[in-house]
N, C-alpha and C positions, 0 to 999 in steps of 0.2 A: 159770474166769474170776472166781467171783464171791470165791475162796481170794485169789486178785492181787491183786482189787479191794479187799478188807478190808485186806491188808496195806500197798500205794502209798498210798491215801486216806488211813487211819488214821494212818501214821507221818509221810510225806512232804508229800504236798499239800495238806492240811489246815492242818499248823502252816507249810507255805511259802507259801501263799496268801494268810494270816490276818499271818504274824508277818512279812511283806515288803510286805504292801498297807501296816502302819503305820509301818513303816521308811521306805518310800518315800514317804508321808503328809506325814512330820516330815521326811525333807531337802528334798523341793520347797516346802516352806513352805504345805501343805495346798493344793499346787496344782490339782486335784480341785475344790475349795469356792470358793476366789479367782477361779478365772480362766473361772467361765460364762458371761458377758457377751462376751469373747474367744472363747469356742470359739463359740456363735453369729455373731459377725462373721465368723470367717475361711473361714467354710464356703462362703459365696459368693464368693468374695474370688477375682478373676480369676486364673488362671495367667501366669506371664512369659511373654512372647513366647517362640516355638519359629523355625526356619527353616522357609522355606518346604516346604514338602511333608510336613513332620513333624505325626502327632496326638500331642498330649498328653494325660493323663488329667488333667483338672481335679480341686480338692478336692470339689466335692461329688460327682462322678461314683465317687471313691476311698471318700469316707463311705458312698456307698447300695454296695459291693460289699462293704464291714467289715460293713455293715450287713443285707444279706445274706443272709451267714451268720448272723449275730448272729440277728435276726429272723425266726422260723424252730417249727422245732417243738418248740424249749425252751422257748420263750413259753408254747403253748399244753399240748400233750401232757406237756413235761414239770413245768408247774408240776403238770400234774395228779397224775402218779406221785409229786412230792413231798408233793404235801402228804395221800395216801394213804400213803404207806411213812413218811414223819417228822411227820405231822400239821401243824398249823397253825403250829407253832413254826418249819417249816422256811423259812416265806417271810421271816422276819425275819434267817434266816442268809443269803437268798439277799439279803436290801438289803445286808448286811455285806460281803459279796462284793462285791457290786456297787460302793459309795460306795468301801471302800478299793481296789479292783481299778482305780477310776477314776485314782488315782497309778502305779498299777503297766502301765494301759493305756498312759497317758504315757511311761514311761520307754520300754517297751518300741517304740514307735511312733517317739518321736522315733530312737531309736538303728537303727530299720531307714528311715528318712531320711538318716540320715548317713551309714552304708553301704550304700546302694542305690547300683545300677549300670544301665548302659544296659540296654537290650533288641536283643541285635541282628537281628532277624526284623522289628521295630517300629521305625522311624525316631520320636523324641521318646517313647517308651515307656521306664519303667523296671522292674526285678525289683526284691523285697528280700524280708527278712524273716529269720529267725533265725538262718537255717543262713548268709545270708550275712552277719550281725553274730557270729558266731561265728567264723566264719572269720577275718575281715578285719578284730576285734576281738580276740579273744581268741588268733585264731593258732592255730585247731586244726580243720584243715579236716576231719579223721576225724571229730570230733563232729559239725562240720556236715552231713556226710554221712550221718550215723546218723538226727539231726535230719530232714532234707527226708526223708528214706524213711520215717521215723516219720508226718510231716504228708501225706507221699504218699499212705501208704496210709490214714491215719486219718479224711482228709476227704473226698477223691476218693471213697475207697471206705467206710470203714464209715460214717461218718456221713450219706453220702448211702443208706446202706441204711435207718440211722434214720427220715430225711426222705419216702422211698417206702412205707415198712413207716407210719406215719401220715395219709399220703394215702391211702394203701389201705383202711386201718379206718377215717376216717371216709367213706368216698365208698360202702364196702360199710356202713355204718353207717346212712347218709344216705340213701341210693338203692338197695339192696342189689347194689351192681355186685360183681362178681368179679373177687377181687384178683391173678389172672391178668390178666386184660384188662388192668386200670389199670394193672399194671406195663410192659406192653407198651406201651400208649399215652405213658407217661411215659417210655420209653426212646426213643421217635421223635421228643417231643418235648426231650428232653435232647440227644438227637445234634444237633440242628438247629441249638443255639444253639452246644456245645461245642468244634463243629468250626469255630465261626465267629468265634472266638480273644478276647482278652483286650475289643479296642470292643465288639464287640458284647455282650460281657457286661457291660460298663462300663452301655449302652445299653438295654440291658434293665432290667436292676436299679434303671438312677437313675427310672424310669418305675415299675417294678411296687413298689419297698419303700415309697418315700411313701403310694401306692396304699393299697395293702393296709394298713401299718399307720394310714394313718387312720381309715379303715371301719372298723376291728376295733374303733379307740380309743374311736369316735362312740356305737356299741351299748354296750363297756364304761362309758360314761359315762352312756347312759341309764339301765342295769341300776342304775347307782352312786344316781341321781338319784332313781330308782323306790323306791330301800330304803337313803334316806341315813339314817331312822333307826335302821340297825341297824348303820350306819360304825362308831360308838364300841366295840359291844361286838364286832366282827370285829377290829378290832387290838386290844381288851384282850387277843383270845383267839388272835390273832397272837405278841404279846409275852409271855405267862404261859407259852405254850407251847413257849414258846423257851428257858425258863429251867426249866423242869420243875417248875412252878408248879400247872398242869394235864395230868393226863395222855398225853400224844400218843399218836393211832391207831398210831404205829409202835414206843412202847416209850420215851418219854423223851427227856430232852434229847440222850442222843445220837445218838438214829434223828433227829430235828429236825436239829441240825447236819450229820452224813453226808448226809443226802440234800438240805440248804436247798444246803451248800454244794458240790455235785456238780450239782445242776441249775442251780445259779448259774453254776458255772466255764460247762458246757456251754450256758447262753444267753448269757452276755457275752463269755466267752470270755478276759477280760482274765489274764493271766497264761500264759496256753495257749503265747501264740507264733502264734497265727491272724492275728490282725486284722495284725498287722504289714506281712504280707506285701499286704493292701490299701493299707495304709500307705505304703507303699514307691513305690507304682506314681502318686504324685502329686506330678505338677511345681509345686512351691511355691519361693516365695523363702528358707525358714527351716524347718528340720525340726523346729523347735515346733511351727511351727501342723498339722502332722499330728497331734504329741502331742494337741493340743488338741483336736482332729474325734475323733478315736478313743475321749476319753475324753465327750466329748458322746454317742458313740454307746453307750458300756456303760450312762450313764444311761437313755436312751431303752428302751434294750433291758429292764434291770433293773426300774426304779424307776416307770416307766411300763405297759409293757407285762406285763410278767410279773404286777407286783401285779393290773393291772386282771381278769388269767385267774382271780389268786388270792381276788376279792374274789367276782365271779360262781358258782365252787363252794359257797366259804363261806357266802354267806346264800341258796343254796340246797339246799344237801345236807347230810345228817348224816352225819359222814365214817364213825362208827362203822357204818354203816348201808346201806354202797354196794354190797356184795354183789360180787357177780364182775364189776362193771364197771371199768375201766383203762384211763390213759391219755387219749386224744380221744375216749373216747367219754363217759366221765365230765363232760367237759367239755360235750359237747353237749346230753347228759339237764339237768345243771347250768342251763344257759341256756334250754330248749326251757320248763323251768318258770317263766322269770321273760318269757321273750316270745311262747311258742307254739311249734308243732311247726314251723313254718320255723326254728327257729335251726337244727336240725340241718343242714341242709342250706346255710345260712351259712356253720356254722363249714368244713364241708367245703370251701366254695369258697374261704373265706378263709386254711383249712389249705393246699389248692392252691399258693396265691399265696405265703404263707409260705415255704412247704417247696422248692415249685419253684426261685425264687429262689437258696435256702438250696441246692439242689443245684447249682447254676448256678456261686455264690460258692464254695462248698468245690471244684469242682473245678479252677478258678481256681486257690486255692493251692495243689492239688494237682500244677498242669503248671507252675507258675514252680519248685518244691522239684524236678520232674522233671530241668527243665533246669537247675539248678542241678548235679545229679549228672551228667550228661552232653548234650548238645547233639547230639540224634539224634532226627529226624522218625518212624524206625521206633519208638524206644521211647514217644515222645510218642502215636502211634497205638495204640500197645498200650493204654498207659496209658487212653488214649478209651476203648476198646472193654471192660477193667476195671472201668471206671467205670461204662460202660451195664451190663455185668454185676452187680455189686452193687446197681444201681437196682433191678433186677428180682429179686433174691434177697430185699431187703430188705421189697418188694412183699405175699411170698409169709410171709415166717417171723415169727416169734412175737415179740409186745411182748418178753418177758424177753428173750431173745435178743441181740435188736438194739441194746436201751439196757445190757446187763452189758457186751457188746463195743466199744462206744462210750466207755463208763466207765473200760475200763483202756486203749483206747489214747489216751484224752485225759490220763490220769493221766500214761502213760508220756513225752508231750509237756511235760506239765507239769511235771516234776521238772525235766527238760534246761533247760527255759528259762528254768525259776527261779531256778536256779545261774547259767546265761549274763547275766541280766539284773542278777542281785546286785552279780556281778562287772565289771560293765559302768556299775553304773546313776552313776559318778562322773562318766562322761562327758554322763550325759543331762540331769544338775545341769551341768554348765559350759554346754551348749549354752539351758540353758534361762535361766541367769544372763546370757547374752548377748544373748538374746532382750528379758529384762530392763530391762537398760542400755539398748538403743537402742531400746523403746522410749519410756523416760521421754527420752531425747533430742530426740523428736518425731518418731523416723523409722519408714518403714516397717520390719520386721527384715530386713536381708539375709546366710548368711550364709558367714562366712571360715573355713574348715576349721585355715588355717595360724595365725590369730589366737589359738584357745584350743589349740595345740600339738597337733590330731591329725594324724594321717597315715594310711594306704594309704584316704581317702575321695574315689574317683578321679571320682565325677559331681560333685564339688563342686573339687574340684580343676580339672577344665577350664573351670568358671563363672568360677572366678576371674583363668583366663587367659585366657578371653574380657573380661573386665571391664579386664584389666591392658594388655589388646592398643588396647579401647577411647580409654581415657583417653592412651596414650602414641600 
């Protein structure tokens, strides 16, 4: 795995991450940086009317399940692994990620809005997300196919191995539980909500992500408050170490970039192909304003959250100096010396909240890519029960393990989508251009599939024959 990892990362997803978030930067007109005041507004910004009997997934209930995932044990766990394996320099690759991935979040999000499709098990529910912009975009339903089993098994299953294998270390960190046990309790409670379909994961999430990522923000901001005099020299030695200015504990600027920009993909997610498929699932008037929530959320996730993990090791630990600690536990000694021996047990509960979620949301888009591939309750239940299996594998085995096999199949995710989305993203400029227009017209956006010449986008195509049935 880690023979893969060198060669995907190194050649492919590194200069496709980097050399397409700027590409994409410059044709939205740095739509990323312009349009934050909009992605706050439209978050709350009611759903259209549905018929009666139908639930909708509203935009913010779509943002806290992007969110997640997003929000989760890359925040925590993995800022830690980064900035132990590429030193300090890495958190300054993971903003880099993050601000450009904020274009690339867009593109990707509006274009699985405009081919999203019903749900038909859900009355007013919709699917989307890569495999089905690839398909009914690009016309190549084989890749699409290759896609969703790729995202099937990458989230459902390894990434939620990630999420239980970090619950585990820190709660046997914290309270010395046994990471047997905690797997088993985590898999009772994963069946509970999994089996309880797309609402109630909606319902969960828009409740536990605000949650949790405040409390975590509130402490990180004290720690910030407690040793703001040592801000300045934490990002001097952010930035120096980015450039190979100062030595990085992992070996120079490019253990700093490999790892800044790997735990960045794996907490934002932007460019993966993940968020999308939340994306997708929100009845909105205009599939910008998804672009717009999606790319508010890689901030949140990035620039917010991750830094705050990265600021709390750094002015308490000498990274040269950490010895055989890794990972959330790093993170916990890190904090337990700037507020006492309770953080540990903190971070554990706030690791819980994270991670659980974070399993909730990946498996999420692991059963929308399922029935993408076929439309079979037996397979869908397989799928459940794979999923609780990996929770408990991931419970029991080894940090290296869990995060090298995370890393090539988020890589292998990322190559597919990158190409799909290149190739794609001229439509997500038109739709974003019409969004544009009306709203310097003063209207709210609504919009017309047939107006900018697309076609096979069949959820937007019946709005408009509802709207045409309307007026006539």
């Amino acid at each position: 795995m880690d023979m893969l990892n060198d060669i995907i990362w190194s050649y492919f997803v590194i200069y496709g991450l980097l050399g397409l978030g700027l590409y994409f930067t410059y044709k939205t007109g740095f739509v990323q940086f312009r349009y934050v005041k909009e992605m706050v507004r439209v978050i709350f910004e009611k759903s259209p009317k549905t018929k009666e009997g139908e639930k909708s997934i509203s935009s913010f209930k779509s943002f806290c399940i992007g969110s997640a995932t997003r929000i989760g044990t890359g925040n925590l766990a993995g800022v830690a692994v980064a900035v132990t394996l590429g030193g300090p320099g890495a958190v300054f690759w993971m903003w880099v990620v993050g601000l450009l991935g904020g274009a690339t979040s867009f593109v990707e999000s509006t274009l699985a809005q405009v081919y999203k499709v019903k749900d038909k098990d859900k009355p007013g529910a919709f699917r989307g997300g890569p495999a089905y912009y690839i398909t009914k975009g690009l016309n190549k339903k084989w890749l699409g196919i290759i896609f969703a089993v790729l995202i099937a098994f990458t989230f459902g299953l390894v990434f939620n191995s990630v999420q239980s294998n970090t619950i585990s270390a820190a709660f046997e960190g914290a309270f010395g539980f046994n990471t047997t046990a905690t797997g088993v309790v985590l898999v009772i409670l994963s069946s509970i909500v999994i089996f309880g379909g797309v609402h109630r994961i909606a319902n969960v999430t828009s409740v536990v992500v605000p949650v949790m990522a405040l409390l975590y923000i509130v402490v990180a901001l004290f720690v910030l408050v407690i040793n703001i005099n040592q801000l300045p020299a934490v990002l001097s030695l952010i930035v120096s170490s980015a450039f190979g200015l100062e030595q990085a504990v992992g070996g120079g600027i490019g253990a700093a970039i490999m790892h800044g920009v790997r735990r960045g993909l794996f907490s934002n997610e932007a460019g993966m192909g993940s968020a999308p498929n939340a994306a997708a699932t929100a009845h909105v008037s205009h599939p910008a304003k998804q672009g717009f929530i999606q790319t508010l959320g890689v901030y949140i996730d990035t620039i917010v959250v991750c830094t705050a993990t990265a600021f709390i090791i750094l002015v308490s630990t000498d990274l040269s100096q950490v010895g055989n600690e890794e990972g959330i536990n790093l993170l916990q000694t890190s904090l337990s010396i700037q507020i006492g021996g309770w953080a540990s047990s903190f971070i554990a509960v706030a690791v819980f909240l994270f991670a659980f979620s974070s399993i909730v949301g990946s498996y999420y888009y692991g059963e929308t890519n399922i029935q993408f591939i076929k439309e079979s309750k037996t397979m869908l239940n397989l799928y459940r029960v794979a999923t609780l299996g990996f929770v408990m594998l991931g419970a029991v085995a080894s940090l290296g393990f869990v995060w090298e096999m995370a890393d090539l199949f988020m890589g292998l995710m990322a190559v597919i989508n990158l190409g799909a989305i290149a190739l794609l993203s001229g439509i997500a400029i038109k739709v974003l251009k019409d969004y544009q227009e009306q709203q310097k017209a003063g209207l709210n956006p609504t919009f017309h599939a047939k107006k900018i010449g697309l076609t096979n986008t069949e959820c937007w195509d019946e709005e408009e024959k509802k709207q045409e049935r309307v007026v006539s």
